[in-house]
C-alpha positions in Angstrom: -33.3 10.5 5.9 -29.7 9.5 4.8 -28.2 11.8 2.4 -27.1 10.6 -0.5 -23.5 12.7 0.1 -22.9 10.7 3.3 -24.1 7.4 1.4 -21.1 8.7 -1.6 -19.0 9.5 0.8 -19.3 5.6 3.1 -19.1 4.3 -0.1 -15.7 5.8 -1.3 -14.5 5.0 2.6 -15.2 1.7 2.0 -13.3 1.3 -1.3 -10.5 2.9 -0.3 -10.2 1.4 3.0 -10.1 -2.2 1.5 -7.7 -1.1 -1.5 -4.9 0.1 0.9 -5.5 -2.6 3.6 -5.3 -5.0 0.6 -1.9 -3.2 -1.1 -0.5 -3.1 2.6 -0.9 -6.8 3.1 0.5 -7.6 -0.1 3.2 -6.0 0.2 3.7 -6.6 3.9 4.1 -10.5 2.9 7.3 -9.2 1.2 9.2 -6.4 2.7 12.4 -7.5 1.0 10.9 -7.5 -2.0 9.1 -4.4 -1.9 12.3 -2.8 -1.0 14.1 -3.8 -4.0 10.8 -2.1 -6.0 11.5 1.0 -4.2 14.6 0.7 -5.1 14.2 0.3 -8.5 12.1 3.8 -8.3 15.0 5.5 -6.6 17.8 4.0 -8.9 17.6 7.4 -11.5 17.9 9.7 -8.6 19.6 7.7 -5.4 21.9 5.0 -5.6 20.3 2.3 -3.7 23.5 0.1 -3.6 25.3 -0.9 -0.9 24.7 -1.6 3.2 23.0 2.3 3.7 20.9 2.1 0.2 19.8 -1.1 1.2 19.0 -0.3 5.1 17.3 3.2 3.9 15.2 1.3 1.1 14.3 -1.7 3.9 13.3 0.9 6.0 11.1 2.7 3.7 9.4 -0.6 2.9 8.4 -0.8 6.1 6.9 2.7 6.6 5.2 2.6 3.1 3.5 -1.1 3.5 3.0 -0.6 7.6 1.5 2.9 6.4 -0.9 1.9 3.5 -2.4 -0.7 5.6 -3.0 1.1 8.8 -4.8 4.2 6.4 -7.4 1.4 4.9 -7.4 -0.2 8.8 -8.3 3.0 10.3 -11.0 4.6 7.7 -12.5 0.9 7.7 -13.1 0.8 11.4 -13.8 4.5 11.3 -11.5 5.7 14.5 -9.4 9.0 13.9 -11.2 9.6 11.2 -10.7 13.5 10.4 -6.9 12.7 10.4 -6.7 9.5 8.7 -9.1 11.0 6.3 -6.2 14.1 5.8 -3.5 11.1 5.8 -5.1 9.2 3.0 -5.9 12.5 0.9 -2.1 12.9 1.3 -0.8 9.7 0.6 -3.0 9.4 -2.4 -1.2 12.8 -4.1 2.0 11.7 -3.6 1.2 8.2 -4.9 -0.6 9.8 -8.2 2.8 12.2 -8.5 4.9 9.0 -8.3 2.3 7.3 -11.0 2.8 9.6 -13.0 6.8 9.9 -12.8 6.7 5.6 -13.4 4.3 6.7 -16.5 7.1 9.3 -17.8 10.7 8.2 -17.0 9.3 4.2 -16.7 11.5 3.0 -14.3 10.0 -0.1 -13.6 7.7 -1.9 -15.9 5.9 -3.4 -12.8 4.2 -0.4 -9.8 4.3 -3.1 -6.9 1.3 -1.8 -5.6 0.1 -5.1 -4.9 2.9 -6.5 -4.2 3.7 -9.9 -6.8 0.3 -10.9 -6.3 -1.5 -8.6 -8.8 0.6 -6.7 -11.3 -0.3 -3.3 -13.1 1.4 -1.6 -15.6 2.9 2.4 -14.6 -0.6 3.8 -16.6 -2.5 1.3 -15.3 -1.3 2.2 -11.6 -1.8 5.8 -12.9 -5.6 5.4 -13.8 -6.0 3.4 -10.3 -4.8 6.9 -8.8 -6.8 8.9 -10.9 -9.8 7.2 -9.5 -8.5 6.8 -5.7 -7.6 10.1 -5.3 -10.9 12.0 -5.7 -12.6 8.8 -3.9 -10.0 9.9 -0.7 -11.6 13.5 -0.8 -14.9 12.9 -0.9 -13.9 11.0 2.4 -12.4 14.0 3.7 -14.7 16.4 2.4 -17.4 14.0 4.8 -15.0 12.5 7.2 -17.0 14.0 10.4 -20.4 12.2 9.1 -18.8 8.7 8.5 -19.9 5.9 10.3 -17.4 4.3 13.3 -17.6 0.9 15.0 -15.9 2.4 18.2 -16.3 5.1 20.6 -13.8 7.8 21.4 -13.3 5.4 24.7 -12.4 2.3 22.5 -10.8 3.3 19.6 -7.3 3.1 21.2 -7.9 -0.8 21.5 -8.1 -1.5 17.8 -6.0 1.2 16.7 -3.0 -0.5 19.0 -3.7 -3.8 17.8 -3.5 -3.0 14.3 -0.4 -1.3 14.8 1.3 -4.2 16.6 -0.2 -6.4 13.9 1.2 -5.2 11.2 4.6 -4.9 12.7 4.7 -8.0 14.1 3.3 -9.3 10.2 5.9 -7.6 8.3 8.6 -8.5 10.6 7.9 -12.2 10.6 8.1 -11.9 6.7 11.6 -10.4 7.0 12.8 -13.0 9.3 11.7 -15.9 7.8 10.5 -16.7 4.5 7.3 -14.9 3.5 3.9 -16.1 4.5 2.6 -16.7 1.3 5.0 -16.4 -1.9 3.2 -15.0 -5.2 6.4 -15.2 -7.3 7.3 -18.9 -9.2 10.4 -19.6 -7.2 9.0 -22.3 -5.1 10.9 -24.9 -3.9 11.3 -27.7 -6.9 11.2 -25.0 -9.4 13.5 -24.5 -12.2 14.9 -20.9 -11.2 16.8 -19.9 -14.7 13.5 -21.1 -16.3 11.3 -19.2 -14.2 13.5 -16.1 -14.6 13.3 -16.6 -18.4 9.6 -16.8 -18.5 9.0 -13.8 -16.3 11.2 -11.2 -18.4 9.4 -12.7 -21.4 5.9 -11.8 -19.9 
């Protein structure tokens, strides 16, 4: 018999898992532009300016979007599951903390979580935490129970691949123009138009 617990518990896995694989990707397809978001976070406390603002912000991009994804990658497929489970319990504080500090201060009127693709106001982002974050324990609280499509033997496979996916993903995006654009400034498009309409919305 299946305990309902365990079924709570593959459930929340599986939400979580495609949320961050999903914000990962989304902002993957953009490193640039997710650095300028961090940046934008950082502005009231770091200035971002300059060659070393911009480096440490580009580099953060990276770890935060190569992160996210590889925390939904790995509860998905179930391998390391105990630590990612810790990792993703983590990550989920931190990212509630800094909800809450866009909800307060308001630094950005857009959380980037998603990348351009879907935007979410700072309390909206905030409510999105407030329900990952107690989804995250209830994959740690069960992380030994939950279900895995490798064995111990073959989890190094996918976990390798993924990594050199998403780093090979993200730096593709950087070098060239991103896979898939979600903002208006495609080519034939009126830029101070476009600008116009977005501050307006």
């Amino acid at each position: 018999m299946i305990h309902p617990r365990h079924t709570l518990a593959e459930c929340a896995r599986l939400i979580v898992g495609v949320v961050f694989v999903l914000s990962g990707l989304l902002k993957a397809v953009d490193p640039v532009g997710t650095a300028l978001k961090i940046g934008q976070y950082l502005a009231p406390v770091f200035d971002t300016h300059g060659a070393k603002g911009e480096l440490f912000t580009l580099a953060l991009s990276f770890v935060l979007c190569g992160a996210e994804f590889l925390l939904g990658a790995f509860l998905l497929m179930g391998i390391y599951r105990k630590l990612f489970a810790r990792l993703s319990f983590l990550f989920m504080v931190a990212m509630t903390v800094v909800s809450l500090y866009s909800v307060v201060a308001h630094p950005v009127s857009d959380c980037g979580c998603f990348g351009d693709a879907i935007r979410l106001t700072p309390m909206e982002t905030f409510v999105k935490n407030l329900i990952l974050l107690p989804l995250t324990f209830l994959v740690l609280r069960d992380a030994r129970a939950l279900r895995h499509l490798y064995s111990r033997r073959e989890r190094w496979v996918p976990a390798i691949l993924s990594v050199v996916g998403i780093i090979f993903f993200m730096a593709e995006n950087y070098r060239h123009l991103p896979y898939r654009d979600f903002r208006p400034y495609r080519v034939g498009t009126d830029l101070r138009e476009a600008i116009i309409g977005e501050e307006e919305s």
